[in-house]
C-alpha positions, -999 to +999 in steps of 0.1 A: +203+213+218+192+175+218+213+149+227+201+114+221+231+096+236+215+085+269+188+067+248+211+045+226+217+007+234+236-004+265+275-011+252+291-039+268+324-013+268+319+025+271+339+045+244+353+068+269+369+044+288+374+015+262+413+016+267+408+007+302+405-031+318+364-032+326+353-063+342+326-085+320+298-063+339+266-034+323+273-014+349+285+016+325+265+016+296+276+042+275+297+073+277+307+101+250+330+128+253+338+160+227+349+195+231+323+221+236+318+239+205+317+274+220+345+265+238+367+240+221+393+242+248+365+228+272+357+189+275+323+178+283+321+140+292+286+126+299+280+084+306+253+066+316+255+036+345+225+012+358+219+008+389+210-026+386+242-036+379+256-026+409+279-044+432+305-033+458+326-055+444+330-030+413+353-009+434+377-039+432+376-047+397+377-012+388+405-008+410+392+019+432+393+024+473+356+023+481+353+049+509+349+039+547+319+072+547+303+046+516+303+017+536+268+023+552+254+044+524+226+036+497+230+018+465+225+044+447+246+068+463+278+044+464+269+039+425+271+077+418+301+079+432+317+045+421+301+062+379+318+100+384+350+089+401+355+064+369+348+089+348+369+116+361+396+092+358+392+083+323+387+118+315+421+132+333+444+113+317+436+130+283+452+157+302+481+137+317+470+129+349+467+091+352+447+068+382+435+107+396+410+101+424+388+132+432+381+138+467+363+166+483+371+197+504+353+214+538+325+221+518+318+190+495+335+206+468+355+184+443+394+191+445+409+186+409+444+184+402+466+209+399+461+230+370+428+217+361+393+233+367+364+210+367+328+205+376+310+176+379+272+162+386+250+129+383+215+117+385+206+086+397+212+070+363+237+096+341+271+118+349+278+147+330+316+162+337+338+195+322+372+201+322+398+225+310+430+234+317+440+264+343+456+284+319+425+289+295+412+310+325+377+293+322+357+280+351+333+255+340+299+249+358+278+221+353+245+204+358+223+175+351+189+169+363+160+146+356+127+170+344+102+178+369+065+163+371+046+191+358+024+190+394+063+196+410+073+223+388+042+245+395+046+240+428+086+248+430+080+280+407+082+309+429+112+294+446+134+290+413+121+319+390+105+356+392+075+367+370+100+379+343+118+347+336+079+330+341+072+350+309+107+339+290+105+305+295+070+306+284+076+312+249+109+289+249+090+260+230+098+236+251+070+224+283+070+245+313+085+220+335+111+210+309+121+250+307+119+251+349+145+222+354+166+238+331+165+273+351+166+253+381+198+236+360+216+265+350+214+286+380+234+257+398+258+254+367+264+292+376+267+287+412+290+260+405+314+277+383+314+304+406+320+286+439+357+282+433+363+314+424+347+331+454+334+303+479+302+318+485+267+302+483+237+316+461+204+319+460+182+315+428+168+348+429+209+364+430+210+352+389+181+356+365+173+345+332+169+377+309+169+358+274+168+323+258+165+309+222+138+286+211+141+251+224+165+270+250+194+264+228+209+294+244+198+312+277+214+346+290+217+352+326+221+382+344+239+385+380+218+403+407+245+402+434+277+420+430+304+394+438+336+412+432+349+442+410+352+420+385+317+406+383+292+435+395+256+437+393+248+431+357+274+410+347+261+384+318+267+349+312+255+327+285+241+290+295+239+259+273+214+230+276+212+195+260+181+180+263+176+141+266+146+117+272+139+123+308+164+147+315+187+177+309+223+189+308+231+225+313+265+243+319+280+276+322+315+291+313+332+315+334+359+336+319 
């Protein structure tokens, strides 16, 4: 799948958040959001924000605490979290929840409202998020990443992929170090939609890509690591990516 969305024009008002009060700023620059279309009952939101445009006063106009552990951070890291936290909150109240702020647990992991599972992840210049409601029993995981140098990707091979996969993601039509961020990108989309459900970390060998599509439109993955009774050795999953100028989106549904 291609998306082109990150490289349209800069909009002075994102469509996702366009019933809100923004101040007269470019510091979000575009944002889309639509049901998945395996999934309909699963809402992907993706925006884009520039770092150039950003100010610690945003957290004012925007009407959002900016955290005391921010105070001393980057730019760039008090921008990605000043982008996703807007965008969670636009996003939640199409379920009802209005002004949510996410915060995170012990172990950096987002805590969603109650009833909602979600999974969220930024670059230095995009934020892709899914949610869905509890009682669909889906987990969503998510992931976006910027592609690798090529020089990067041969070098980070062996730690992300076995032979096998080497040889499948080879004849996915799409560059080698395209097809290795998004193997890189949908073994964390798995880890993450797994996480809640068992709060245990994973290694990249513990999942393996079996099968993909052409222009990985659709990638199978396998589980090497028996996590529970309910997802043994063997147990499949199917993983999406979106490809962009740059960079990649991939996510995973749990059910």
């Amino acid at each position: 799948m291609r998306s082109d969305w990150l490289n349209r024009p800069a909009q002075s008002e994102p469509a996702l958040l366009s019933g809100a009060t923004l101040p007269k700023d470019r510091f979000l620059t575009a944002s889309v959001s639509s049901r998945l279309a395996e999934h309909s009952d699963v809402l992907l939101v993706q925006a884009r924000y520039d770092l150039a445009y950003y100010s610690d006063q945003l957290f004012t106009d925007y009407r959002l605490p900016f955290p005391a552990h921010l105070h001393k951070a980057v730019a760039k890291r008090q921008a990605e979290y000043l982008a996703s936290r807007l965008c969670v909150r636009a996003a939640l109240r199409q379920f009802g929840f209005n002004d949510f702020l996410l915060t995170n647990d012990a172990d950096r992991a987002p805590v969603w409202p109650e009833g909602i599972m979600g999974s969220l992840s930024h670059t230095r210049a995009c934020i892709s998020l899914l949610l869905a409601d509890k009682a669909t029993g889906k987990q969503p995981g998510v992931d976006c990443e910027e592609i690798m140098r090529p020089e990067a990707a041969e070098e980070m091979r062996e730690m992300i992929i076995n032979e096998r996969e080497y040889g499948i993601l080879q004849s996915s039509g799409v560059p080698f170090a395209t097809a290795l961020t998004a193997a890189f990108s949908l073994k964390e989309s798995l880890y993450k939609a797994l996480f809640p459900l068992f709060r245990q970390f994973m290694h990249f060998n513990e999942a393996e890509i079996i099968a993909c599509r052409a222009g990985l439109t659709g990638v199978t993955l396998r589980l090497n690591r028996a996590l529970s009774p309910r997802f043994p050795v063997g147990t499949l999953f199917t993983g999406c990516v979106a490809l962009a100028e740059g960079q990649l989106t991939s996510w995973v549904i749990v059910t």
